[in-house]
N, C-alpha and C positions, 0 to 999 in steps of 0.2 A: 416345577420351576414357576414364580411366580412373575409376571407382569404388571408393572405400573404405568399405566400413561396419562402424560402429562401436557400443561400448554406452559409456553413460556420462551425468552429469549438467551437466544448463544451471547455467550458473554466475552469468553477466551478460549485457546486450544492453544495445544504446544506439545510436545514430544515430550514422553517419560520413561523410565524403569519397565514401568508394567502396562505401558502403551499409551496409545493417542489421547490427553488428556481433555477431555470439552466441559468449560463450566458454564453452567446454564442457571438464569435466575430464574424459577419459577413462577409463576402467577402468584401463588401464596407468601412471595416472600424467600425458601428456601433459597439458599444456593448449593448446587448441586458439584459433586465432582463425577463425573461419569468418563467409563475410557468406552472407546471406538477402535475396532477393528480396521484400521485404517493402513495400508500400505501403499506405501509413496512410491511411484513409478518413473522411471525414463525411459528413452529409445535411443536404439544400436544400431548403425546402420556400416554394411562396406561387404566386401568378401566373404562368402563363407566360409573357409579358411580361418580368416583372419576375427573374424566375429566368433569363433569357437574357442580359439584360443585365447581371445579378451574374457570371454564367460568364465572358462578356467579360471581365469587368474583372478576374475569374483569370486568362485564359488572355493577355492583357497585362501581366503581369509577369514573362511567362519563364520563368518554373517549367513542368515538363512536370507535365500530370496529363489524367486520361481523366474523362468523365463518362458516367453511363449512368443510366436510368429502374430504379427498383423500389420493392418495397411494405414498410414498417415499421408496426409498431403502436403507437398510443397509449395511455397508460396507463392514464387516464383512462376514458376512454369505452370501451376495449376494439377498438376500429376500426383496420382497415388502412388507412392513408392511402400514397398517392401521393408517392415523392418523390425528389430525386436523387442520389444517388451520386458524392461528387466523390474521385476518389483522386488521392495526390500521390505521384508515382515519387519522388521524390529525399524520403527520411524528415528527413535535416537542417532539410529547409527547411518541413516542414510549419508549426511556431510561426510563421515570418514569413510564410506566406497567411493562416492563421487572424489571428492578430494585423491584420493589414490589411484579412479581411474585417468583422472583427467591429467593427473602427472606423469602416469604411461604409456597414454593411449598411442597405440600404431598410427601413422598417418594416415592410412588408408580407412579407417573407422571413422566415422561421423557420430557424436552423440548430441542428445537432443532432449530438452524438458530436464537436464538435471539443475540447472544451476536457478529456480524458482524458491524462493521461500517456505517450508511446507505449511505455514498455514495457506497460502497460498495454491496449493495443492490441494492443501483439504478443504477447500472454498468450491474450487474449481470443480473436484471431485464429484462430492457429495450437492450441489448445485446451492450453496447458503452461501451468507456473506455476514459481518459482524454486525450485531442486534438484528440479527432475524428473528421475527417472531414464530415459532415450531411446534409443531405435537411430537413428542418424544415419548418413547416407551422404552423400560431398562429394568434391568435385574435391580430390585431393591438389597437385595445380597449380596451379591459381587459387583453391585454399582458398575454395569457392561451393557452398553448400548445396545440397542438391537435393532432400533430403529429412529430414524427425526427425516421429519421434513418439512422445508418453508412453507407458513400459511401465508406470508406476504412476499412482497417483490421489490426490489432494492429499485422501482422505477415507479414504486408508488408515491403520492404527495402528502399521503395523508398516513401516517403512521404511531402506533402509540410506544415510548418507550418504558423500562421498568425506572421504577422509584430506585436511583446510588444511592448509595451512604458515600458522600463524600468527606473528608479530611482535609482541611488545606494546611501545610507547613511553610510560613515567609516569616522573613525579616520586616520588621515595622519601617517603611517608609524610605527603601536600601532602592535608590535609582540604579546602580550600579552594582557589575557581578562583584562579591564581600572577598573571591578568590583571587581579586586583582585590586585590594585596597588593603592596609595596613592598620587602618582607622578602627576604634575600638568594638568588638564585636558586639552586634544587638541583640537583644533575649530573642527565643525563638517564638516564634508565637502558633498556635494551635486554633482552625475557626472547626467547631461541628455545631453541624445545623443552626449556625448564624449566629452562634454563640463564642466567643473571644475568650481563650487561654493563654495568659503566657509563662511560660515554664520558667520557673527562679531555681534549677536545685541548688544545693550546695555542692557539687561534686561533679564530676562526668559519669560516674554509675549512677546517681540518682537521675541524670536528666537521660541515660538510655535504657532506667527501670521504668520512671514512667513513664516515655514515651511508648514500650514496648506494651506496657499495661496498657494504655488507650487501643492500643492497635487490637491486642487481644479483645477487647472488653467490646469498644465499638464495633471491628469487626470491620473497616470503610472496602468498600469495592473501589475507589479511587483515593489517589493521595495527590494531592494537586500541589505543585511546590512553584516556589520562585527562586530560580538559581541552585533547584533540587541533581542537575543531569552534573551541572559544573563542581559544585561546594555544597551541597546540604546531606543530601546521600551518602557521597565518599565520606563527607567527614563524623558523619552517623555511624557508617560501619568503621570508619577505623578506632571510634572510639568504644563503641562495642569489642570491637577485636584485643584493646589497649586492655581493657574492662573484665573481660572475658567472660561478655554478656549476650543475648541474642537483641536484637531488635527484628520483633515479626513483620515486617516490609513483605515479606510473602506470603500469599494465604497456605500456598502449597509448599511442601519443603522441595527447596531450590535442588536442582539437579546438575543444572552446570551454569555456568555466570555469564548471565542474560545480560551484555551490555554492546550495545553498538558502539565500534569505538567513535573516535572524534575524528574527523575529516575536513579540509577545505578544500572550496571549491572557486572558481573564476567566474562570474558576475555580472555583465554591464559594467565592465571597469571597477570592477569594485574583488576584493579577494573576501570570499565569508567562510568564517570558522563556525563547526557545528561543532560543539563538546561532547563527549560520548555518553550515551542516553543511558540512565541506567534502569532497567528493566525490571517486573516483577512477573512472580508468578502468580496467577488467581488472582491477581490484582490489578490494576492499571496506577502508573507509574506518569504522570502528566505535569513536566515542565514547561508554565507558561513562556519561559523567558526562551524556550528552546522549540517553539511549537509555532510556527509560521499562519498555521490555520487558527488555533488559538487568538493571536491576534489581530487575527482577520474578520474572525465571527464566532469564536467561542464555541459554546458545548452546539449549538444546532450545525453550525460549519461543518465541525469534527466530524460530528454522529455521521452528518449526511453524506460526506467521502470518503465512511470507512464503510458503508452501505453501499457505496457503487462501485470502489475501486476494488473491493474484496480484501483491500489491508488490514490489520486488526489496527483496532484504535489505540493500544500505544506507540505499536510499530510506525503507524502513520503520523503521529504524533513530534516522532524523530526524526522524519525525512523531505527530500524536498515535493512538493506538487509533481513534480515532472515524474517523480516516482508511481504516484498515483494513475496517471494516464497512463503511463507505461503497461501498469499493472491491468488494467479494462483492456487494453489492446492484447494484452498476456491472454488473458480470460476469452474474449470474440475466438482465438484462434485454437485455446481449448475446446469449445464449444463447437467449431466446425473441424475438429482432427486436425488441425495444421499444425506441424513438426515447430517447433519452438529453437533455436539457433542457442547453442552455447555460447559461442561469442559472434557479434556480429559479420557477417560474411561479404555482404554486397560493395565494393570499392565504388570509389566515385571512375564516370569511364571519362576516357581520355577527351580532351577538347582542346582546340586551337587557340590561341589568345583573342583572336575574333570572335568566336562561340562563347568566349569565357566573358566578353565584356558583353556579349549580345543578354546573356543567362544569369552571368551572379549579378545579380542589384535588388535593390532592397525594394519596400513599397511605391510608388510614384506619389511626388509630395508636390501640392502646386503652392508656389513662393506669391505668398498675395502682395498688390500692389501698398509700398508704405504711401500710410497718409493716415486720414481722418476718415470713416467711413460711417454713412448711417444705412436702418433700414437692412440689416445685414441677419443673413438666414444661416442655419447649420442645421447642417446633415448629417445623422449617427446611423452606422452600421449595426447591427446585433451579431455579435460576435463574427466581425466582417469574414478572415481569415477563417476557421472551422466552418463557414457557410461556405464557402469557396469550394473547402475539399471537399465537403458533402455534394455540393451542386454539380461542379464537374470529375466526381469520382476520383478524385485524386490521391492517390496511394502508392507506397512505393511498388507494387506488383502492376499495377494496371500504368502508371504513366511508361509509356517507351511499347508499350503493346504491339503487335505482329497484327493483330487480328480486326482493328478500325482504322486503317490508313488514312481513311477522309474524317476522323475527328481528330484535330490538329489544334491544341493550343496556342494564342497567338503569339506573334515577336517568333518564339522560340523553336515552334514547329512540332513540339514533342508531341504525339499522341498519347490518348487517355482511352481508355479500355468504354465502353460501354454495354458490353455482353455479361461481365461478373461486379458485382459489388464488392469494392476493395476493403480490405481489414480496415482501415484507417475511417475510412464516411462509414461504416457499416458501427464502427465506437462511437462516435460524433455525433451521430443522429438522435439517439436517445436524447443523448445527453444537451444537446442546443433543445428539443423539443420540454424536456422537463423545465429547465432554468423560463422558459418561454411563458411555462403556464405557474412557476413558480411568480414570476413579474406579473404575470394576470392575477392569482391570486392574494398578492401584495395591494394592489389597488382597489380590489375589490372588500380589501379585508374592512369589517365594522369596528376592530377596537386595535389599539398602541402593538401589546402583546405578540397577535398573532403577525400584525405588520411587520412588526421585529422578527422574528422567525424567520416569514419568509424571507427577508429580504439577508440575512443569516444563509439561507441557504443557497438563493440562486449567486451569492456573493461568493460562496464556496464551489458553485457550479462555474462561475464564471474563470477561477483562478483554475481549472482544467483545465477551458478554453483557451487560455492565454498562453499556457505553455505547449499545447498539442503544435502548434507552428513551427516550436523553435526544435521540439524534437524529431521534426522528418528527417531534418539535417546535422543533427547532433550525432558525432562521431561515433558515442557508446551505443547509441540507440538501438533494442532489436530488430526491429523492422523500419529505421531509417534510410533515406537515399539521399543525397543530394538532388538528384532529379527531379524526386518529387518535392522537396523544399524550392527550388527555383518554379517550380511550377503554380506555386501559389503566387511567388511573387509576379 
C-alpha cells in the first residue's frame, strides 16, 4: 500500500455515504477529496440500569457504534464524573441516533456532547480548524486518510492562505432583495478573475447549460452571490428542476440538502430575518447580502473567525457572531474534558426585589453637564467588558464560589473563584491578546494593503468581543448564568 504526503490547507469536511469527507487544497494546486476515519462521539450519563437499557435501544436501530466507560468533568462543581462514551461509526447517521435518543431518553439519563455540529466535532477532535495549513498523508488509491496535522495555529498573525477560484453571481446594480420586488428582472451577471459576463440566453435551459458549463470548466472553490441564500440559488435550481437539467453548484455529489433554514431573531429593538442559506458541497456557497461578517470586513474577517471559532467558513458565513464565541467556549471545554450540556441547565437563583434592583443594571453612565465645553479629554477602554471577565475571572462556574469567601465583587457581594481559571477568561484571553497585537501591527504597518488586512481582522476580532457580554446572560446560552452577566456589570 502506497503512501503520499502532502502540505496543504483543509478547505471543507462534512459527512457522506462512504465517510467523513475532508477537501484539502494542496500546495500544487490540486484539490483533493479524501475520507477520514472519523466517529463522532457523545456522553451518557445516570443509572446503571437505566444506561443499559438506553444502549439497547441504540444498539436496536442498526447503526454500528461501540461504547466504552470514561471520566469527564463538570463545570460546575469541578468533579470528575463517570460516564459513557457512545461513538457512532457511520458520521451520516449520527443526527438520526441523537434525534431518536433525545426524544426518548428516561429522565434519569443525562446526555452530553450530542447536539455540536460535526464539523465541529471533527475540528475539536482531530485539533484543526478551517484553512489550516497541514502535512497530510493518504492512500492515493482509495483516497483514505491516514493521517494530517496542523503545521500552523489559529492564534497565529501571520498566516499564508491558498489561491480560490472565486465565481461571483449578482444582479447589476439591485440595492434591494429581486424576491421582494416585481420590477423587471436584471441579466445575471458572471465576474471570474475580474473579468465581467453577463449571460443573455434565449431560453431557461440555455442559461442553466451555461451556467452549469462555467462551473464545470472553471471549477470555482467559492461562488459569491448577491441575494444568492434568498432568490438566486432557489431560483437556479428550480429552473434546473423545470429543465430537467443539473447545474454543478457542488463539487461533490450532494447527499442530502445542505440548507439552514431561515430564522428570526429579536435585536436591540429591532426583529431580523435570516433567509435559509443555501449550502454546497466541496464548495463554499457565500452570500454577501446574508454574511454579517462579510460586510464587516470581507474575505480577511471571514478567513480569520472561521480559524478561531473552528466554524467552517460557509456555515459561519450563515450565522450570527454570538454563534461564533459560542463555538471557542464549545472547544476550551473539549480541550479540558468538560461535559458539554444538551440543553442549557443552570436557572437563574432566586432574589428579593431589593437584590433584584441591587444586581440587574446595566453599565454605569455619567450624564455630563449640558453647555458648551472646551479642553475636553476622552477616555476608551479596549474591549472594556471582556477585560473585566478576564481580569476578575469572571465566569459562570467560578462567580458564587464556596472556596474564596474574602474575594467579593463590589455592590453585589457575589464571590469570584481565584483558585481555577474559568471557561469564559480562559476563551477571552487569546483572543483580546491577538486583536491587541493585530492594532500594534496595523500601526506599525509600511504600506495601504497590509494596514487593510489588519485592520480586517482585529475588526472581526472585535465583533467576538462584543457579543461575549450579552451571552453570559442569554437564555439559550451553554455555559450562561445571569450571575455572572450582572457581575460584569
Amino acid at each position: 500500500m502506497s503512501t503520499h504526503t502532502l502540505h496543504g490547507w483543509l478547505f471543507d469536511c462534512y459527512p457522506a455515504p462512504d465517510g467523513w469527507v475532508v477537501w484539502m487544497i494542496a500546495e500544487d494546486g490540486r484539490r483533493l477529496r479524501l475520507i477520514d476515519d472519523f466517529c463522532p462521539a457523545f456522553f451518557l450519563q445516570g443509572p446503571t440500569d437505566k444506561l443499559q437499557a438506553t444502549v439497547s435501544q441504540l444498539q436496536n436501530l442498526g447503526v454500528p457504534i461501540s461504547v466504552e466507560p470514561t471520566e469527564r468533568m463538570e463545570l460546575f462543581s469541578g468533579s470528575w464524573q463517570k460516564v459513557l462514551q457512545v461513538s457512532v461509526h457511520d458520521p451520516l447517521l449520527f443526527p438520526k441516533i441523537v434525534g431518536r435518543l433525545t426524544r426518548t431518553l428516561d429522565w434519569q439519563v443525562q446526555v452530553f456532547n450530542c447536539d455540536l455540529s460535526l464539523p465541529q466535532m471533527y475540528f475539536f477532535e482531530r485539533r484543526l480548524f478551517p484553512l489550516a495549513f497541514c502535512e497530510f498523508s493518504f492512500d492515493p488509491e482509495t483516497q483514505r486518510l491516514h493521517e494530517i496535522q496542523a503545521l500552523d495555529s489559529p492564534w497565529d498573525v501571520d498566516y499564508a492562505l491558498p489561491d480560490f477560484r472565486i465565481l461571483s453571481l449578482n444582479f447589476e446594480d439591485l440595492p434591494i432583495n429581486p424576491k421582494h420586488t416585481r420590477a423587471r428582472r436584471q441579466q445575471l451577471e458572471m465576474v471570474i478573475d475580474g473579468e465581467i459576463r453577463v449571460l443573455e440566453p434565449q431560453s431557461n435551459a440555455e442559461l442553466v447549460e451555461r451556467l452549469d458549463q462555467v462551473l464545470r470548466e472553471y471549477d470555482p472553490d467559492i461562488v459569491l452571490t448577491q441575494w444568492g441564500d434568498s432568490f438566486i440559488v432557489p431560483q437556479l435550481l428550480r429552473l434546473a428542476h423545470l429543465t430537467r437539467q443539473e447545474i454543478a453548484f457542488h463539487r461533490d455529489a450532494p447527499m442530502f440538502q445542505k440548507v439552514r433554514r431561515d430564522s428570526s431573531y429579536f435585536s436591540y429593538g429591532k426583529i431580523i430575518y435570516k433567509p435559509a442559506a443555501q449550502q454546497f458541497f466541496g464548495r463554499w456557497h457565500i452570500d454577501s447580502r446574508n454574511c454579517f461578517l462579510w460586510h464587516e470586513c470581507q474575505w480577511e474577517g471571514l478567513f480569520e473567525t472561521a480559524r478561531i471559532t473552528k466554524l467552517p467558513v460557509q456555515e459561519l458565513s450563515s450565522v450570527s457572531v454570538g454563534t461564533g464565541i459560542t463555538s471557542m467556549q464549545l472547544n476550551v471545554a473539549h480541550e479540558d474534558k468538560v461535559l458539554i450540556p444538551w440543553r442549557k441547565r443552570e436557572p437563574e437563583a432566586f432574589k428579593s426585589a431589593v437584590e433584584l434592583i441591587n444586581t440587574d443594571k446595566g453599565g454605569l453612565v455619567y450624564q455630563p453637564v449640558v453647555g458648551f465645553h472646551e479642553n475636553v479629554g476622552e477616555i476608551d477602554f479596549a474591549s472594556m467588558y471582556p477585560a473585566l471577565m478576564v481580569s476578575y475571572n469572571i465566569s459562570p462556574e467560578t462567580v458564587g464560589c464556596s472556596c474564596c469567601p474574602h474575594n467579593r465583587l463590589p455592590e453585589i457581594g457575589y464571590t469570584a473563584c481565584t483558585r481555577r481559571e474559568g471557561l469564559v477568561p480562559k476563551t477571552l484571553r487569546p483572543l483580546l491578546d491577538k486583536r491587541a497585537q493585530y492594532k500594534r501591527m496595523k500601526k506599525a504597518a509600511t504600506n495601504a494593503e497590509d494596514a487593510e488586512k489588519y485592520q480586517a481582522r482585529q475588526t472581526a476580532l472585535k465583533w467576538l468581543l462584543v457579543v461575549c457580554f450579552g451571552y453570559l446572560g442569554y437564555k439559550n446560552a451553554r455555559f450562561g448564568r445571569i450571575e455572572a452577566h450582572e457581575s460584569v456589570t
